[in-house]
C-alpha positions in Angstrom: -5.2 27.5 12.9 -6.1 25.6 16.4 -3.8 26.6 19.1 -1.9 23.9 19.8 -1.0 24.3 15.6 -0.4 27.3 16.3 2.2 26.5 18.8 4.0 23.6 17.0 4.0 26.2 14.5 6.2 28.4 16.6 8.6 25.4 17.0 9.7 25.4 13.2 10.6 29.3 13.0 13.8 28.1 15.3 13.8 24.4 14.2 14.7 25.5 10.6 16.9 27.5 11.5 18.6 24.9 13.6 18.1 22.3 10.5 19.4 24.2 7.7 22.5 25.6 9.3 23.1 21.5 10.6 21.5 19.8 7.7 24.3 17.6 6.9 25.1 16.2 10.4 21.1 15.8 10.5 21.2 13.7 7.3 20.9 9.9 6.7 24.2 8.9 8.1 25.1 7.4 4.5 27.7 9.2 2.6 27.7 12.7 3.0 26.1 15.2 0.5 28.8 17.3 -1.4 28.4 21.5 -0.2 25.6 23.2 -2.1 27.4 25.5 -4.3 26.0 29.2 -4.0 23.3 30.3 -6.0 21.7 26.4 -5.7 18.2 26.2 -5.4 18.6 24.3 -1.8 20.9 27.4 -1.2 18.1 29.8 -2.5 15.3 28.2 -0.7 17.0 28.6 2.7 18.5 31.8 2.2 14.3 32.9 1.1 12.8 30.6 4.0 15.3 32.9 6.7 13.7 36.1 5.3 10.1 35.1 5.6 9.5 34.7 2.0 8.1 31.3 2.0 6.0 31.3 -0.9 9.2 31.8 -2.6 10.9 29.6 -0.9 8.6 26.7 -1.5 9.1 26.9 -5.2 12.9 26.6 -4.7 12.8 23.5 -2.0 10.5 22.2 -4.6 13.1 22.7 -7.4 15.7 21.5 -5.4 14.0 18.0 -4.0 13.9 17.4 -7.7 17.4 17.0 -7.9 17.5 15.3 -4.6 14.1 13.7 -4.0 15.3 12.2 -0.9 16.7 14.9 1.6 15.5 15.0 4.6 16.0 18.3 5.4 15.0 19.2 2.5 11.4 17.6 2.7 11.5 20.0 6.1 12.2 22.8 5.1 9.3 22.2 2.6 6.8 21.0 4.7 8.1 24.3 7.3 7.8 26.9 4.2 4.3 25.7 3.8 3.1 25.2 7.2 3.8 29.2 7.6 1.9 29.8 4.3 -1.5 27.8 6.2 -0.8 25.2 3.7 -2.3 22.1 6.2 -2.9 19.2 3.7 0.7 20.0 1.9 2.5 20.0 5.3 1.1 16.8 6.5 1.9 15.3 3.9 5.7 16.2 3.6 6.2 16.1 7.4 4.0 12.7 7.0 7.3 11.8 4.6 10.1 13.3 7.0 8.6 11.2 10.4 8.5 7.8 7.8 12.2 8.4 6.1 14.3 10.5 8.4 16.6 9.6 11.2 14.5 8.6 14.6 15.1 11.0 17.0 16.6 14.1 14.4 15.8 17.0 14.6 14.1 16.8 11.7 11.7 14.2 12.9 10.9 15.4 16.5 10.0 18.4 15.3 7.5 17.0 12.3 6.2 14.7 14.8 5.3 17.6 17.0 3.9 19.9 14.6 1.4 16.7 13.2 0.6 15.9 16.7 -0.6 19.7 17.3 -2.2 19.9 13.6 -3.7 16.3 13.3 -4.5 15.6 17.5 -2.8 12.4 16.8 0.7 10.9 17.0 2.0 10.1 13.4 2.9 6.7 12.8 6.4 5.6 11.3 6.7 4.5 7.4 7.4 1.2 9.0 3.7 1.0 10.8 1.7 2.5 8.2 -0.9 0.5 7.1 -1.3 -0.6 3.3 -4.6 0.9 1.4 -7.0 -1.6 0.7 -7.4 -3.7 -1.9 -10.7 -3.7 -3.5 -11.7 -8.1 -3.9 -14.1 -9.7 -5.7 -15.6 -13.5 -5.0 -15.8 -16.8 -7.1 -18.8 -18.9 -6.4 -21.2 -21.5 -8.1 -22.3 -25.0 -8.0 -20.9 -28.2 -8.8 -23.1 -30.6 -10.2 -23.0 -33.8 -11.6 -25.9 -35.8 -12.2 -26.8 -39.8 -12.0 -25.0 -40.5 -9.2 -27.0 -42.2 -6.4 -28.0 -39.9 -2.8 -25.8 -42.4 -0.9 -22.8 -41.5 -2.9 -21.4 -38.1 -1.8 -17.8 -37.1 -2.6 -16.1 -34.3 -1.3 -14.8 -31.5 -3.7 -12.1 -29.3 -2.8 -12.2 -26.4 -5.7 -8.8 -24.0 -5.9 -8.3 -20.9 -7.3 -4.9 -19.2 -8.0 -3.0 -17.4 -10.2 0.3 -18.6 -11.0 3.5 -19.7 -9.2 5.8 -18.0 -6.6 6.1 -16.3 -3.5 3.4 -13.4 -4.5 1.0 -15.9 -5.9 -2.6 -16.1 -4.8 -3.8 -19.4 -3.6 -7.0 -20.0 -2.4 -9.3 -23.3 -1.7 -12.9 -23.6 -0.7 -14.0 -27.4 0.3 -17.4 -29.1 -0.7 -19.0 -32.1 -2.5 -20.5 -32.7 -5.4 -24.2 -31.4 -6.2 -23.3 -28.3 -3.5 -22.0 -25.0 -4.0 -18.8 -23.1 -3.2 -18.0 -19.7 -2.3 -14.6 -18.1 -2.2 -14.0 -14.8 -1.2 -11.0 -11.7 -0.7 -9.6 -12.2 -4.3 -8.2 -9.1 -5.6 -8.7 -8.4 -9.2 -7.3 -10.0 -12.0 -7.1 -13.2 -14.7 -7.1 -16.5 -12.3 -7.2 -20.3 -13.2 -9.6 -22.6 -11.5 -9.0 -26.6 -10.4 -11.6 -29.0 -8.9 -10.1 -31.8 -7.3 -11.7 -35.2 -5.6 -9.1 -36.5 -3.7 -5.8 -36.4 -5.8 -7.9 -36.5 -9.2 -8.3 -33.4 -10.7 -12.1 -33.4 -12.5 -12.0 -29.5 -13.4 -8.5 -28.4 -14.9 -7.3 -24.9 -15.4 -10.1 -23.1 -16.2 -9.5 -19.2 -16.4 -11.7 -16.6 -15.2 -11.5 -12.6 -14.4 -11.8 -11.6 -10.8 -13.8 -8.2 -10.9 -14.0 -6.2 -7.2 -17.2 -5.2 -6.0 -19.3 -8.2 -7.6 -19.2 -11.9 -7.8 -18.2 -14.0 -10.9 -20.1 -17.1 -11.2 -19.0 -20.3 -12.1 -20.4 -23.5 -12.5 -18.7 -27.1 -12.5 -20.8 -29.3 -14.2 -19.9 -32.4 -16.3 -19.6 -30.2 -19.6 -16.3 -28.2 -18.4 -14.9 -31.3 -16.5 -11.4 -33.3 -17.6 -13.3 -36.4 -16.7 -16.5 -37.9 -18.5 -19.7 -38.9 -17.1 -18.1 -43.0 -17.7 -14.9 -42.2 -16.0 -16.0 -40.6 -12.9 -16.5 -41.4 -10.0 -14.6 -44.9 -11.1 -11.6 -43.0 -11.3 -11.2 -41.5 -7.6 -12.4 -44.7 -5.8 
């Protein structure tokens, strides 16, 4: 254990201590916990932690955060149990927990904060600030042909992608012209419907196709999957 671990180390001895014999004034102000009755395992588990036997009293904070998965003082005790027993990855993580869910400026909290500062040499951010794991995307690309139509002609395509309605839908446009190609890009996986519009007309309607991460799916807008034929297009958008 580095020293300055070592030393926030030191700090939870007393800060327990402190926590359990305070834990309900230290709690979410929401409405207050009913007593532990004697012999519960959140009774057991600080009763074990004050005599040193942490091993033991891990299994009972574990036991009781079953029954109440959100306790703040009861994630701290954990995390304090386990950072005596060397137990780094464990105790960042439920300290991680108490500095993203507990009451700014507890006890509790100040005293995690510290102890992943020392353990981690960096300040812990809140739940609030932590940052979302990445989404692995995929890309839609191809080439939209359509043959006959004279070099001076050129029409601009703008080719969508989404898939489905409301405020958690994907929506996503790439804009070309015909005999080019299109690339769109970022799309997390899953089942998506594809448009090609020229102007207002739509001349490619809801195809589907499966977004896969790590790869690109390829599709092509030629004349064959269009809603218009060869004859109605490009009288139609003029």
């Amino acid at each position: 254990m580095r020293p300055a671990a070592r030393a926030a180390s030191a700090l939870l001895a007393g800060a327990l201590l402190l926590t359990v014999a305070a834990c309900d004034s230290q709690a979410p102000k929401t409405a207050a916990p009913a007593p532990a009755p004697a012999g519960s395992p959140r009774e057991e588990a600080i009763a074990l932690a004050a005599k040193g036997e942490h091993a033991a009293a891990v299994v009972k904070y574990r036991e009781a955060l079953q029954r109440e998965p959100d306790d703040v003082a009861l994630h701290f005790g954990l995390g304090s149990s386990l950072s005596q027993l060397d137990r780094r990855e464990e105790t960042i993580a439920e300290f991680q927990w108490v500095v993203a869910h507990g009451p700014p400026g507890s006890l509790e909290v100040t005293t995690a904060r510290q102890w992943l500062a020392g353990a981690t040499g960096a300040e812990p951010r809140s739940g609030a600030q932590l940052e979302p794991a990445a989404v692995p995307t995929g890309t839609l690309s191809g080439k939209i042909t359509w043959p006959g139509l004279p070099p001076t002609m050129e029409f601009g395509i703008r080719v969508m992608i989404h898939n489905g309605e409301g405020p958690n839908a994907i929506r996503k446009f790439a804009r070309t012209k015909l005999n080019d190609s299109y690339s769109i890009s970022d799309l997390p996986e899953g089942n998506y419907t594809v448009v090609g519009l020229a102007g207002p007309t739509r001349v490619w309607s809801d195809i589907p196709v499966t977004i896969t991460p790590g790869r690109p799916t390829v599709l092509d807008l030629p004349p064959a999957n269009a809603v218009l034929s060869p004859n109605e297009f490009p009288a139609r958008i003029r």
